[in-house]
C-alpha positions in Angstrom: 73.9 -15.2 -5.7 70.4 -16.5 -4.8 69.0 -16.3 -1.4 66.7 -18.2 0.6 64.1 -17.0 3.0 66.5 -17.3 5.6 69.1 -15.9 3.8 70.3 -12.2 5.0 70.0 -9.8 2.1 73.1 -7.4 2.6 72.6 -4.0 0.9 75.8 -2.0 0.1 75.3 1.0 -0.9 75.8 2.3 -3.3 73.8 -0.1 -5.3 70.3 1.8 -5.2 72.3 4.7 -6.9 73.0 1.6 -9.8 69.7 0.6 -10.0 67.4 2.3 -13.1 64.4 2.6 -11.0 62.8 4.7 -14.0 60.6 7.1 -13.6 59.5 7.2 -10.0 57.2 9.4 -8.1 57.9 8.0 -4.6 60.5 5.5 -3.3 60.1 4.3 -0.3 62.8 3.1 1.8 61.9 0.8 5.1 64.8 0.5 7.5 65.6 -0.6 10.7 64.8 1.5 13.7 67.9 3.9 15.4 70.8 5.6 13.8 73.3 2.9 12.2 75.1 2.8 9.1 71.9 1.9 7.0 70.1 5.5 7.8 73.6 7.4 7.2 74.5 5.8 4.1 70.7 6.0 2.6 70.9 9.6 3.5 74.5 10.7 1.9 73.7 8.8 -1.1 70.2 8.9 -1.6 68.4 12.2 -1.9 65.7 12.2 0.2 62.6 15.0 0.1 61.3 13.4 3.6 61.6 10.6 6.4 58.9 9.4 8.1 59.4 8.0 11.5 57.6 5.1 12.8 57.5 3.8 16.6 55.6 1.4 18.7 54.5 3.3 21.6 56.8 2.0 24.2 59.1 4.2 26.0 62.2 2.3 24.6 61.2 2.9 21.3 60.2 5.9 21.5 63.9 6.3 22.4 65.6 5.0 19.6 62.5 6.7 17.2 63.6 10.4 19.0 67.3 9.9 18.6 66.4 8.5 14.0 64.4 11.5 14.1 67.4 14.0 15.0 69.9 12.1 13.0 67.6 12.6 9.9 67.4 16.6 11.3 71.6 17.0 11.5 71.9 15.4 8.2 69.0 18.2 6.8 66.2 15.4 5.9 63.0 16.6 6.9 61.1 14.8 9.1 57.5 14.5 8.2 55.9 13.5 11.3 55.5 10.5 13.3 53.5 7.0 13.1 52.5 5.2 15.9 52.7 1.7 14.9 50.3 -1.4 17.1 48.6 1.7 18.7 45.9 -0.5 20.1 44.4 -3.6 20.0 40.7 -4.4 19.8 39.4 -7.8 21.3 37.2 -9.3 18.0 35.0 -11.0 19.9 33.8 -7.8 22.4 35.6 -5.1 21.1 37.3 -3.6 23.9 40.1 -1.7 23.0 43.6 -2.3 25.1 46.7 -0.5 25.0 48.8 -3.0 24.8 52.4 -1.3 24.8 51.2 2.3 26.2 48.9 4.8 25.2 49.5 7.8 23.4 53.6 7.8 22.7 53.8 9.2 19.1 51.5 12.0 20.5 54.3 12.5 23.4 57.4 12.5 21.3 55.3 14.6 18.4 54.9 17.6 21.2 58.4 17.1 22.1 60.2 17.5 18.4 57.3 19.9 17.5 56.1 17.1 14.5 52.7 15.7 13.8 51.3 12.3 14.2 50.8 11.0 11.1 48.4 8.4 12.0 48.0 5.1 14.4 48.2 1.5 13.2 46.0 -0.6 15.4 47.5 -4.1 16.5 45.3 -6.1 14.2 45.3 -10.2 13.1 44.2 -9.3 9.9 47.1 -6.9 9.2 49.4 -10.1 10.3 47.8 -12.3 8.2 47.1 -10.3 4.8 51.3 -9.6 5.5 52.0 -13.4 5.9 50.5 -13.9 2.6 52.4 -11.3 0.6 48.7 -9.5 0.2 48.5 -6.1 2.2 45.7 -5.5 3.7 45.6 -2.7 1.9 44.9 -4.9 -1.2 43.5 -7.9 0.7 40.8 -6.1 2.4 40.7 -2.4 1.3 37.5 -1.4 2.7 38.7 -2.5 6.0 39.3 -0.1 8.8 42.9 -1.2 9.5 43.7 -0.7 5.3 41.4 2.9 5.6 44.4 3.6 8.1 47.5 2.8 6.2 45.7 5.0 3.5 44.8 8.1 5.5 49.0 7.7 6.3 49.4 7.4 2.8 47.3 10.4 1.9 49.0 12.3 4.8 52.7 11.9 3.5 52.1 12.6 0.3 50.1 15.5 1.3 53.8 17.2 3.1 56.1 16.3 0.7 57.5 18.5 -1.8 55.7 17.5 -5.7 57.4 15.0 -7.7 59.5 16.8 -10.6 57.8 16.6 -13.7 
C-alpha cells in the first residue's frame, strides 16, 4: 500500500518486532502524548531501557505528560526525566524572551514525580523551518543555539541509560 502525505500511517504492532532493524544502539520511538493503546502496546512488545517524557509547559499538558509518565512507571519502564518542549520564545528582532505557554512546568512536574529536567526547547522559527524541510536543525544549523539544545538532551539521555549490549 502506498501513502500520501495525507495519508494516515497505521502501525499495528507487532510489526516493529518483524522489522530487522540490525544492529542498533538506540531506537527511538516518538508517540503521541497520554496513555492509549500506542504506549501500551510499544511497551508489552518492545523492550524498552528508558522513556523520555516530553511536555509543553501548559497545565493541560503537563496533565496528560504526569499521567504517560506513571503508566510507563506501572508497566516498569524507567522514566528518564522530563523535556520541556517551546519553553520560551525570543523576539529576533529585540530579544526579549516570553513565556508563551507558562514558565517553568517540566521543573513543576519534575519535583512532583521526583525526575529531572532533561532540557528546554525554546519556541524557535528556525526549528520550524529546518523541520519543514526534512533538515533538523541539528543538521541544518548545528552550531546554532536551538541545535546546542537538542544535543545537550541528546547527551543527557544517553548519559542515564543503561550501555548498549555489546
Amino acid at each position: 500500500m502506498l501513502l500520501t502525505h495525507c495519508s494516515p500511517a497505521i502501525l499495528i504492532f507487532p510489526v516493529p518486532k518483524l522489522v530487522d532493524w540490525g544492529q542498533l544502539d538506540y531506537l527511538v520511538v516518538d508517540m503521541p502524548p497520554g496513555t492509549g493503546d500506542v504506549q501500551l502496546s510499544v511497551s508489552q512488545n518492545i523492550p524498552i531501557s528508558g522513556a523520555v517524557i516530553v511536555s509543553t509547559p501548559q497545565d493541560i499538558a503537563l496533565m496528560d505528560a504526569h499521567k504517560g509518565a506513571e503508566m510507563f512507571r506501572k508497566v516498569h519502564v524507567p522514566v528518564l526525566g522530563l523535556i520541556q518542549n517551546m519553553s520560551v520564545f525570543q523576539c529576533p528582532k529585540c530579544k526579549h524572551k516570553t513565556h508563551i505557554f507558562g514558565a517553568d512546568g517540566a521543573e513543576r512536574l519534575a519535583q512532583t514525580l521526583d525526575l529531572n529536567v532533561l532540557g528546554d526547547i525554546p519556541l524557535h522559527l528556525s526549528i520550524r523551518e529546518a523541520s519543514d524541510t526534512g533538515q533538523p536543525v541539528v543538521f541544518s544549523q548545528p552550531e546554532s543555539d536551538e541545535a546546542k539544545a537538542y544535543l545537550r538532551i541528546a547527551v543527557e539521555v544517553v548519559r542515564r541509560l543503561p550501555p548498549p549490549p555489546e
